[in-house]
C-alpha positions as CSV (number, residue, x, y, z in Angstrom):
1,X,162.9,56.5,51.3
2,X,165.6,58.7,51.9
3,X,166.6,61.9,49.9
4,X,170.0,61.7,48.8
5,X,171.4,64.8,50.8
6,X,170.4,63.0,53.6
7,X,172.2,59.8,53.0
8,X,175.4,61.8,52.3
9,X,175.1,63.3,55.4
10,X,175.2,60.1,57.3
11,X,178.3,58.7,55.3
12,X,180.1,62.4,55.2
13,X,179.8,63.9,58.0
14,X,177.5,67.5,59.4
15,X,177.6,69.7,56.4
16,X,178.2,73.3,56.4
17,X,174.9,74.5,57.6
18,X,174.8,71.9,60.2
19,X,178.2,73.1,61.5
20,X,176.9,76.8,61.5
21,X,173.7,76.1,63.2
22,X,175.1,74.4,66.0
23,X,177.8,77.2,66.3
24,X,175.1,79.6,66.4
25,X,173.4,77.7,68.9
26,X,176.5,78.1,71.4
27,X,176.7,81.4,70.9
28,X,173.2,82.4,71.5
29,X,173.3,80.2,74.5
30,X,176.5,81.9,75.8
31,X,174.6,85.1,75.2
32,X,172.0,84.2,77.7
33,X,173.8,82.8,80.3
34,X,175.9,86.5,79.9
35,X,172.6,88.3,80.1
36,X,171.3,86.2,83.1
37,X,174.9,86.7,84.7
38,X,174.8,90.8,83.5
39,X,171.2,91.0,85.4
40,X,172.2,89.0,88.2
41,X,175.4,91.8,89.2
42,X,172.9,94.2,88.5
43,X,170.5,92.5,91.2
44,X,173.6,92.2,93.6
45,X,174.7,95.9,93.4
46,X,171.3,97.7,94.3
47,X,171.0,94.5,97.4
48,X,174.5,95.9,98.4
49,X,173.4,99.2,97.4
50,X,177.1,99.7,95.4
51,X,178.0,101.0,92.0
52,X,179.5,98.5,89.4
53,X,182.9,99.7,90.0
54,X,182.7,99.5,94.4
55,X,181.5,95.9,93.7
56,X,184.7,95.6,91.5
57,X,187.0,97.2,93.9
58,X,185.1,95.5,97.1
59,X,185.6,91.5,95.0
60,X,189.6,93.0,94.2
61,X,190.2,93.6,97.8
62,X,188.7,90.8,99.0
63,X,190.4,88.3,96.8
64,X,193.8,90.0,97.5
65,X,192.8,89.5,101.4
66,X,192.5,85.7,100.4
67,X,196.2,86.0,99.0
68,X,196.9,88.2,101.8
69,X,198.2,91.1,99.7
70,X,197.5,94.7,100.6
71,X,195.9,96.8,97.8
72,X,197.5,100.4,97.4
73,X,195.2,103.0,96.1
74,X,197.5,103.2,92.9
75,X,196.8,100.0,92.3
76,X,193.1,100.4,92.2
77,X,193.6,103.2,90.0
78,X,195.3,100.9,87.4
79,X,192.9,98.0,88.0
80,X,189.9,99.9,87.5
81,X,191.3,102.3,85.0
82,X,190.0,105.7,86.1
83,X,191.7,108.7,87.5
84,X,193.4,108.8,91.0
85,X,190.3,111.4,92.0
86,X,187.8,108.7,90.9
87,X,189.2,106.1,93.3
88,X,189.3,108.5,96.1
89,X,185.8,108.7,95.6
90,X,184.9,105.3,95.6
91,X,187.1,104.5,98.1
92,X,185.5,107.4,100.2
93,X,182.1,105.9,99.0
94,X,183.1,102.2,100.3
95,X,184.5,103.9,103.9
96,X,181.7,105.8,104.4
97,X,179.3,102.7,104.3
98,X,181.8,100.2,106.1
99,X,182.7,98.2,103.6
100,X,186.4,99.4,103.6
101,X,188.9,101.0,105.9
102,X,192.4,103.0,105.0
103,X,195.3,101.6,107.1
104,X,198.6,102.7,107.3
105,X,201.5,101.6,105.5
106,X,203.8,100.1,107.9
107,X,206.9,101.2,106.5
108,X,206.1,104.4,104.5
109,X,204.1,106.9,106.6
110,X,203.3,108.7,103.3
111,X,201.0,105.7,101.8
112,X,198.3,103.4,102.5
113,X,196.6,100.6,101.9
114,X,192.9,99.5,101.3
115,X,191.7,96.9,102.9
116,X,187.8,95.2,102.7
117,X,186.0,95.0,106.3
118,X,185.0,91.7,107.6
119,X,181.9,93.0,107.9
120,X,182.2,93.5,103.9
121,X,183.1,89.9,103.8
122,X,180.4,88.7,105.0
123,X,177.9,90.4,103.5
124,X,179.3,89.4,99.9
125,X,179.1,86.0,101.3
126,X,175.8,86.2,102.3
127,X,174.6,88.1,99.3
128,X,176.1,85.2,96.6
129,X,177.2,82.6,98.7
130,X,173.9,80.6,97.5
131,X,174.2,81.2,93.8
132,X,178.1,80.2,93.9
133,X,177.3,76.8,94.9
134,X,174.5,76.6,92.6
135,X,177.0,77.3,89.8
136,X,179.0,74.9,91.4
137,X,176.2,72.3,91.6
138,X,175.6,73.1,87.7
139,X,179.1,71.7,86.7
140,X,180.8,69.6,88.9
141,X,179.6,66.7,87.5
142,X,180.7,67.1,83.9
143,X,183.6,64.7,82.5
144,X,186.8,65.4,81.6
145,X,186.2,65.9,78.3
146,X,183.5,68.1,78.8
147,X,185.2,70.5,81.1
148,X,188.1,70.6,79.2
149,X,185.7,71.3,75.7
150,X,184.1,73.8,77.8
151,X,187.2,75.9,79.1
152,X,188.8,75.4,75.3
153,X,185.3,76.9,73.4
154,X,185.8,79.7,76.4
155,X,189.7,80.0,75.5
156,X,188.7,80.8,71.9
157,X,186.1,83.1,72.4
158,X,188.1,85.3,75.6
159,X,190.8,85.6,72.9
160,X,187.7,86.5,69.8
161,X,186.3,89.4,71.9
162,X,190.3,90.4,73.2
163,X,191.5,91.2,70.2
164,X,190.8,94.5,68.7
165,X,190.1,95.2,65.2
166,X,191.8,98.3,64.3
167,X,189.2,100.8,62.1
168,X,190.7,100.7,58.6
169,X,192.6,104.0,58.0
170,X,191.2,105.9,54.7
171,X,193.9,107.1,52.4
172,X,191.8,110.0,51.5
173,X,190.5,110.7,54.9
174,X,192.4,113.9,56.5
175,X,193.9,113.2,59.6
């Protein structure tokens, strides 16, 4: 015989609880896919031997080559958001191992621009060309509607962790 909060469930709906359970469920299983994803850019940095920020800089240049758009140094100065010294430096870092080379503006003798190698290319292709079509293999099959409740749960959180929270100001706190 059944108990009558579980008869009400069946004619009302998921209670509360239910709701919350299954909302923690996503979001512990959205933390480990982040964690497996954190550990596997971790894994692809020391194979490349690259800081996190080359890796950013070396994906940048390489997805504005697929646009084919040249990259200023400014405008990896912005992107990254660090100092003009600290992109020399990582730009210098990125030259010295081949991954990059400075070219010459062809207008304004004064600038340059960065571009990725081929050789760069190929390696990043090599290095996660296998796990991108494993990802690939992971979803490509899933419906309509669960793509599009997928890429809406995602919508929501992006704009959960993008909004900051300002700290409260204290009346009585001197400031």
């Amino acid at each position: 015989m059944e108990n009558g909060s579980e008869s009400s469930r069946y004619w009302y709906g998921a209670s509360d609880q239910d709701r919350r359970r299954r909302a923690v469920d996503v979001l512990q299983a959205f933390r480990v896919y982040r964690a497996a994803e954190v550990a596997m850019r971790r894994r692809t940095r020391e194979s490349m031997s690259m800081g996190e920020n080359e890796l950013l800089v070396l994906r940048y240049l390489l997805k504005a080559a697929g646009q084919d758009r040249k990259v200023s140094p400014s405008e990896l100065t912005r992107y990254l958001g660090v100092s003009t010294a600290s992109t020399t430096a990582i730009v210098d870092r990125l030259e010295k191992t081949g991954h990059v080379v400075r070219v010459p503006h062809p207008t304004d003798r004064r600038s340059i621009f960065i571009v990725a190698t081929t050789a760069s290319d190929d390696e990043v292709r090599a290095t996660l060309g296998a796990m991108h079509a494993r990802m690939m293999a992971a979803v490509v099959d899933m419906t309509p509607d669960e793509s599009a409740a997928v890429i809406a749960c995602l919508g929501r959180l992006q704009d959960a962790v993008d909004e900051v929270d300002p700290h409260p100001v204290d009346a009585d706190t001197p400031h």
